[in-house]
C-alpha atoms as one frame of an Amber mdcrd trajectory, in Angstrom:
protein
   0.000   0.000   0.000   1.626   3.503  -0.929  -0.911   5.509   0.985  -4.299
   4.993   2.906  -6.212   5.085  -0.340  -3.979   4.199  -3.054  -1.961   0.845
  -3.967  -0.651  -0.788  -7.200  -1.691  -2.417  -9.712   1.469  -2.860 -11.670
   2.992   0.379 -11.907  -0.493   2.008 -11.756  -1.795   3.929  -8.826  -5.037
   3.178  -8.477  -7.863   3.391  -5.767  -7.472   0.727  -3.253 -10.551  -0.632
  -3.518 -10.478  -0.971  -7.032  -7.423  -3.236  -7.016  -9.877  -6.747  -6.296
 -11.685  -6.143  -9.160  -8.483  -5.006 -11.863  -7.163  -8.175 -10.803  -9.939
 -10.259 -11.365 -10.302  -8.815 -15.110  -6.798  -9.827 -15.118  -7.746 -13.620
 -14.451 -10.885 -14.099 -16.091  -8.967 -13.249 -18.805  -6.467 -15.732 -19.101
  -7.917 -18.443 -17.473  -8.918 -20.908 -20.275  -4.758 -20.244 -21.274  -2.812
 -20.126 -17.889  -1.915 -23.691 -17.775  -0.371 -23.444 -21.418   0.798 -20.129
 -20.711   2.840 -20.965 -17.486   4.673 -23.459 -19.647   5.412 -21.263 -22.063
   6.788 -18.478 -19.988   8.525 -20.657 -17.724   9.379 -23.153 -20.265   7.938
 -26.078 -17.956  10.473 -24.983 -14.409   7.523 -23.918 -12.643   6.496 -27.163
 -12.097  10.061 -27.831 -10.714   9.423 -24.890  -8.631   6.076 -25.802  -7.463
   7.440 -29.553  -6.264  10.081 -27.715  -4.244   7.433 -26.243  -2.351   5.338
 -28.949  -1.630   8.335 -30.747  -0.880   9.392 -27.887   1.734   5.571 -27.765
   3.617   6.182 -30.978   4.876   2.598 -32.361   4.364   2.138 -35.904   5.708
  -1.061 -38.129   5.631  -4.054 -37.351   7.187  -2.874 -33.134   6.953  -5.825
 -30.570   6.169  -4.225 -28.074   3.482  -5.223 -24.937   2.350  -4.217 -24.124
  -1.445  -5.023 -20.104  -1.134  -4.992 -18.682  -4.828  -5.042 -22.417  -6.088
  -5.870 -21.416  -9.607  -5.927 -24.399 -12.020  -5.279 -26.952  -9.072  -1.185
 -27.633  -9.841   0.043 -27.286  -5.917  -3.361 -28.987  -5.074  -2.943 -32.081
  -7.438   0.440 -32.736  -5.241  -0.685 -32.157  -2.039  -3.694 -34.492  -2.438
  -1.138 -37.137  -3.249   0.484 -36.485   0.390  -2.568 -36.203   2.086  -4.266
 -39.151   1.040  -8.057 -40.204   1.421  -7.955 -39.486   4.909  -6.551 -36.191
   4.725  -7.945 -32.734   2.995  -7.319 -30.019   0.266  -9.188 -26.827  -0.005
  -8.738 -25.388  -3.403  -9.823 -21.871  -2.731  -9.191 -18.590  -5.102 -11.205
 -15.222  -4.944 -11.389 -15.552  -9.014 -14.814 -17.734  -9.765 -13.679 -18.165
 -13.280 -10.267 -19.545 -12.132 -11.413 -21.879  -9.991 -14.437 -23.692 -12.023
 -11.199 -24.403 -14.190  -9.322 -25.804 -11.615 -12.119 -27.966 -10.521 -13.374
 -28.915 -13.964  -9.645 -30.143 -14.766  -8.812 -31.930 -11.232 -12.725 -33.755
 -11.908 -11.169 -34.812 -15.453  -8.038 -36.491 -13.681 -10.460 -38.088 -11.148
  -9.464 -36.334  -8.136 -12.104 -34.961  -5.719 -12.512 -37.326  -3.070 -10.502
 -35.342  -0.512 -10.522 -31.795  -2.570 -12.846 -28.997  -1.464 -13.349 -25.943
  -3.137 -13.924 -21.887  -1.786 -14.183 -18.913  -3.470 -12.583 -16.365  -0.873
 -10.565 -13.190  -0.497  -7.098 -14.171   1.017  -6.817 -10.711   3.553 -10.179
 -12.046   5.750 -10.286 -15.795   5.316 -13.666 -17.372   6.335 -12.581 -20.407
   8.088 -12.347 -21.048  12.095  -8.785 -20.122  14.001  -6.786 -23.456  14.036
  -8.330 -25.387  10.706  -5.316 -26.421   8.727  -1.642 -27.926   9.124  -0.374
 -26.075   5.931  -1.416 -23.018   4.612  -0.056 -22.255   0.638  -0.290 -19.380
  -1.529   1.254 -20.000  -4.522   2.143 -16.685  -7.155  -0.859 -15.162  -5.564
  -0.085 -12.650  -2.849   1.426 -10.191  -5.317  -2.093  -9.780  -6.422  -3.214
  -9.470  -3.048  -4.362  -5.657  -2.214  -3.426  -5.935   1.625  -0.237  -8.683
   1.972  -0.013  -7.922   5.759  -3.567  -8.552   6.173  -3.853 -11.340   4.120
  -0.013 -12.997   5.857  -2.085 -12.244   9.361  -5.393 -14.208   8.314  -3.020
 -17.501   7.074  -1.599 -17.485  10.565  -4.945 -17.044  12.461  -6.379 -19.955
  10.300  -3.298 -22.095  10.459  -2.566 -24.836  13.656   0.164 -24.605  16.201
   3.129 -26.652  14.874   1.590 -25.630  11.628   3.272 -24.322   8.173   2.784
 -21.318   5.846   4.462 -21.398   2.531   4.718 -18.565  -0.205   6.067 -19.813
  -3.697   6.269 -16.228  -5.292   7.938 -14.413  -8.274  10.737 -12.200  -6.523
  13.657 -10.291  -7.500  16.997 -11.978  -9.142  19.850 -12.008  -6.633  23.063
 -10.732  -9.400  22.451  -8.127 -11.692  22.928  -9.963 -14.929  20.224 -12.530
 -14.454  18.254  -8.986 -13.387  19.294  -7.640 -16.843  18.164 -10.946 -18.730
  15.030 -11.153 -17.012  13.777  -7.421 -17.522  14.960  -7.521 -20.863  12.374
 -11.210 -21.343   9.333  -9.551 -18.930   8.869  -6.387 -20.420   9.561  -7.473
 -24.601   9.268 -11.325 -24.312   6.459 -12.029 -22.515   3.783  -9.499 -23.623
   4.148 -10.501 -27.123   4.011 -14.654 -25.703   0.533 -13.199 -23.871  -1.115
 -11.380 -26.932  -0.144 -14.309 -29.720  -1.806 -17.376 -27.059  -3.943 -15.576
 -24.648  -4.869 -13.099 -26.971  -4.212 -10.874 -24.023  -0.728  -8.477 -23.830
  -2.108  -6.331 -21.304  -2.104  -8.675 -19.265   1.198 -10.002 -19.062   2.062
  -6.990 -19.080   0.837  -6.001 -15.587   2.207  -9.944 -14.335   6.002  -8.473
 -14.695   5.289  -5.363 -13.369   3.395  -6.671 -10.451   6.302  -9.010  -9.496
   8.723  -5.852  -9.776   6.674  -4.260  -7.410   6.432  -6.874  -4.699   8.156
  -7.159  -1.564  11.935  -8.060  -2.143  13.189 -11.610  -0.022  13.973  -9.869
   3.218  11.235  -7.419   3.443   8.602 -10.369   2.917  10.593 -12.050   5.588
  10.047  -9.468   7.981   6.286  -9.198   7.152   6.196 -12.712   7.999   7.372
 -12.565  10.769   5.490  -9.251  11.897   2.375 -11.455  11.093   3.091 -13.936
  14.097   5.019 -16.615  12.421   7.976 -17.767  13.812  11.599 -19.500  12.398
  11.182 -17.657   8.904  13.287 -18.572   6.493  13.533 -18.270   2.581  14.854
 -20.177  -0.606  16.002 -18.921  -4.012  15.262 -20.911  -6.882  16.425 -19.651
 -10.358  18.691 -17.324  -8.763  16.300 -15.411  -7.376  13.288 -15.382  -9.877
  11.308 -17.134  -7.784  11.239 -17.427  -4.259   9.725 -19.865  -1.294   9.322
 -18.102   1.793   8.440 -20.595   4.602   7.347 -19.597   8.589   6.032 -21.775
  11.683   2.867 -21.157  13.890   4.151 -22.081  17.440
């Protein structure tokens, strides 16, 4: 948030009440393309990324998860494989569109025996204090209007012993792969967006929105500001992406 009223949206300033709903044009846009688009732009590591995650929360059997921002269902297809049928994943998003395509595709792989689904906003989470033994957010809380708020209601919702993990776009850690990178966001990637999502704009705002979030430290610090305890966080890609990890004690 730059002021009371005002926060992002890219490198807009815009009302910030207004962000929820920029964002949302953002996603209803690309859904029927994000899974095809993520390959594309990450050339297939983000699943690599999203495995070191899952592998990192530490989710045994029986575990209730909660997949905030789940999208298409990719971190929740691997944590229902850890939980198993005794166990639970809630897919949950605030985008509608977003997530009837991550439960139409996790129905067409047969999975839904120990998947739920909510639509909710990550900043006031509607689910009792003490629910779930992991709490992910994966490439979401950049899109998030209030990160502290929404870092504060993952900890409320989350068990003692429990574990929060962020798998987010951050900022390279050596100024060439910085170079490289800007140089593919800002000229690369539009032009990937408007010739298979038919949508530049929106790409567009995805690399500005990840300059403008938190650097590794700094979301360290809010995490630990927000109660959790024994923060700690990994590079992967030198830097492009980043898994930020905290304790509930």
């Amino acid at each position: 948030m730059t002021n009371e009223n005002t926060t992002h949206f890219g490198f807009r300033q815009v009302p910030a009440g207004e962000k929820a709903g920029l964002v949302r044009g953002v996603f209803d846009s690309v859904a029927g393309q994000y899974d095809l688009m993520n390959d594309l732009m990450s050339f297939g590591v983000h699943r690599i990324w999203k495995r070191i995650a899952v592998e990192l929360a530490n989710v045994r059997e029986g575990y209730r998860v909660l997949d905030l921002a789940g999208g298409t269902g990719d971190l929740t297809c691997l944590f229902e494989k850890r939980v198993g049928k005794h166990g639970q994943v809630v897919l949950a998003d605030i985008n509608a569109q977003m997530l009837i395509t991550g439960r139409d595709r996790l129905l067409n792989l047969g999975l839904g025996g120990n998947i739920r689904y909510a639509q909710v906003n990550a900043e006031c989470l509607p689910f009792a204090e003490n629910s779930f033994d992991c709490v992910c957010i994966g490439f979401g809380l950049r899109n998030v209007t209030d990160k502290a708020a929404a870092l504060s209601s993952m900890f409320r919702v989350l068990k003692p012993g429990g574990c929060a993990i962020v798998l987010e776009f951050s900022h390279p850690v050596d100024p060439v792969t910085e170079k490289v990178y800007d140089f593919y966001s800002f000229n690369v990637l539009p032009r990937i967006g408007a010739l298979v999502a038919k949508d530049e704009d929106s790409y567009r705002y995805l690399a500005e929105s990840i300059r403008m979030h938190p650097k590794q430290e700094e979301l360290k610090q809010m995490m630990l500001d927000a109660g959790f305890e024994r923060c700690e966080y990994f590079n992967l890609t030198q830097g492009i992406v980043a898994i930020h990890r905290g304790y509930k004690f």
